[in-house]
MARVEX-20043 format. One record per residue (C-alpha): residue number from 1; x, y, z; residue in one letter. Coordinates in nm, 3 decimals. Each point is the difference from the previous one (the first is absolute). Layout:
  num        u        v        w  residuo
  NUM        X        Y        Z        A
...
//
This chain:
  num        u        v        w  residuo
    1    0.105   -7.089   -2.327        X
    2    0.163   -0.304   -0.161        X
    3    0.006    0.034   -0.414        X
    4    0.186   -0.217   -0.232        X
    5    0.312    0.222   -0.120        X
    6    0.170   -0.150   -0.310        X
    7    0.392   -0.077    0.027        X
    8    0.291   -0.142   -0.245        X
    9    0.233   -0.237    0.088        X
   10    0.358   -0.018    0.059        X
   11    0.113   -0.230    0.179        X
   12   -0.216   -0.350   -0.139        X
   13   -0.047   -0.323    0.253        X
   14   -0.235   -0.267   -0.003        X
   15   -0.140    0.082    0.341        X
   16   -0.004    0.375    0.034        X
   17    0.187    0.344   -0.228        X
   18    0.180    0.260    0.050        X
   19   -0.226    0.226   -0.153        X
   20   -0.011    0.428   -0.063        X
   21   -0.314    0.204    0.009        X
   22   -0.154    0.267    0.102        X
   23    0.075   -0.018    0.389        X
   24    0.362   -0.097   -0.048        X
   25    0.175   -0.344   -0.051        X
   26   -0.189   -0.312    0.204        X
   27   -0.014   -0.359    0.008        X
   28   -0.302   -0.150   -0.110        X
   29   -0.132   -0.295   -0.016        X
   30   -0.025   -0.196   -0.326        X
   31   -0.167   -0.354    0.061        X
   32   -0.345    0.098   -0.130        X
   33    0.177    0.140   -0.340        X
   34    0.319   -0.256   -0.013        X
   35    0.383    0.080   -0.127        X
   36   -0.029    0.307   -0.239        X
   37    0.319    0.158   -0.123        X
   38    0.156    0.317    0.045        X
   39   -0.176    0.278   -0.112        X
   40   -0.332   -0.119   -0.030        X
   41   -0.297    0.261    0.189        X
   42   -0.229   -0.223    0.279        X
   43   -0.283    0.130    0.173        X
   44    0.087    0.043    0.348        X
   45   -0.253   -0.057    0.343        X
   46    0.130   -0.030    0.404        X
   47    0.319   -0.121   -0.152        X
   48   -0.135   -0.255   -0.252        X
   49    0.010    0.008   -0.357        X
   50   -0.357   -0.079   -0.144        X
   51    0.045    0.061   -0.340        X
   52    0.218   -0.008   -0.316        X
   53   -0.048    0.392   -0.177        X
   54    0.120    0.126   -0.278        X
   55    0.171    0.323   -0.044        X
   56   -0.225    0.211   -0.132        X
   57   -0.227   -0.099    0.287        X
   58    0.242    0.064    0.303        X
   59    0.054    0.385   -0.188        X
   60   -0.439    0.009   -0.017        X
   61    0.013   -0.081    0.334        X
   62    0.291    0.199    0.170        X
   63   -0.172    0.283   -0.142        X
   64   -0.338   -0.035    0.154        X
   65    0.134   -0.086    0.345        X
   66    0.164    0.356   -0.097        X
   67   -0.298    0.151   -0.034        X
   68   -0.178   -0.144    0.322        X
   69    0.333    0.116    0.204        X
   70   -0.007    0.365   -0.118        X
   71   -0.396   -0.012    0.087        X
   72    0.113   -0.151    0.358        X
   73    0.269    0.295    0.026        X
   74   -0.289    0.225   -0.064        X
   75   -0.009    0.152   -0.402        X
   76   -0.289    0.142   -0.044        X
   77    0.008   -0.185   -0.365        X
   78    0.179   -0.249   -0.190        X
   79    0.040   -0.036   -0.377        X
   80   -0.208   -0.278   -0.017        X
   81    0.065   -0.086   -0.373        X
   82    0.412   -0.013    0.090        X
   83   -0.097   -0.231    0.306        X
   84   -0.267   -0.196   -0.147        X
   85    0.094   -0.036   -0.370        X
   86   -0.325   -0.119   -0.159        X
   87   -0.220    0.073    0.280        X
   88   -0.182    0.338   -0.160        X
   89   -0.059   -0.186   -0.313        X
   90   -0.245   -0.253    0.091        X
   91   -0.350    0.002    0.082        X
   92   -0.141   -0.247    0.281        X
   93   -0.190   -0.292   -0.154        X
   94   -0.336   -0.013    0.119        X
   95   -0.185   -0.359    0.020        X
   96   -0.273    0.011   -0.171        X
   97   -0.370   -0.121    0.174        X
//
């Protein structure tokens, strides 16, 4: 399965990153997001950075891939409200006819 895994950067160049995540250190990619300095959290896909993230979001995501890994290693449940922050509290929005 291929899923975008956010990363930071560390090494900063205007064609690809030295970048740390999840999976290790890796070069990726950064002509679809440009120069971005050290530090700074990109969305990563197939070695490509897609996206600028913040923070915050990188963290919100990191923990739901955490989530979907402990389901894949076979937990019988998950704390969905630690890997999902947010997710319990809504209610789907129905269209209405």
């Amino acid at each position: 399965m291929c899923i975008a895994t956010p990363v930071q950067i560390v090494r900063p160049g205007p064609v690809s990153a030295l970048c740390r995540g999840r999976n290790g250190d890796e070069e990726i990619n950064m002509l679809l997001v440009g120069d971005q300095s050290v530090g700074t959290w990109v969305l990563s896909f197939l070695g490509w950075a897609r996206e600028v993230i913040s923070a915050e979001q990188a963290r919100e995501i990191d923990l739901a891939l955490d989530g979907l890994q402990a389901i894949m290693d076979g937990a019988d449940a998950i704390d969905v409200d630690h890997h999902f922050p947010g997710l319990g509290n809504t209610a789907p929005a129905l269209e209405s006819a």
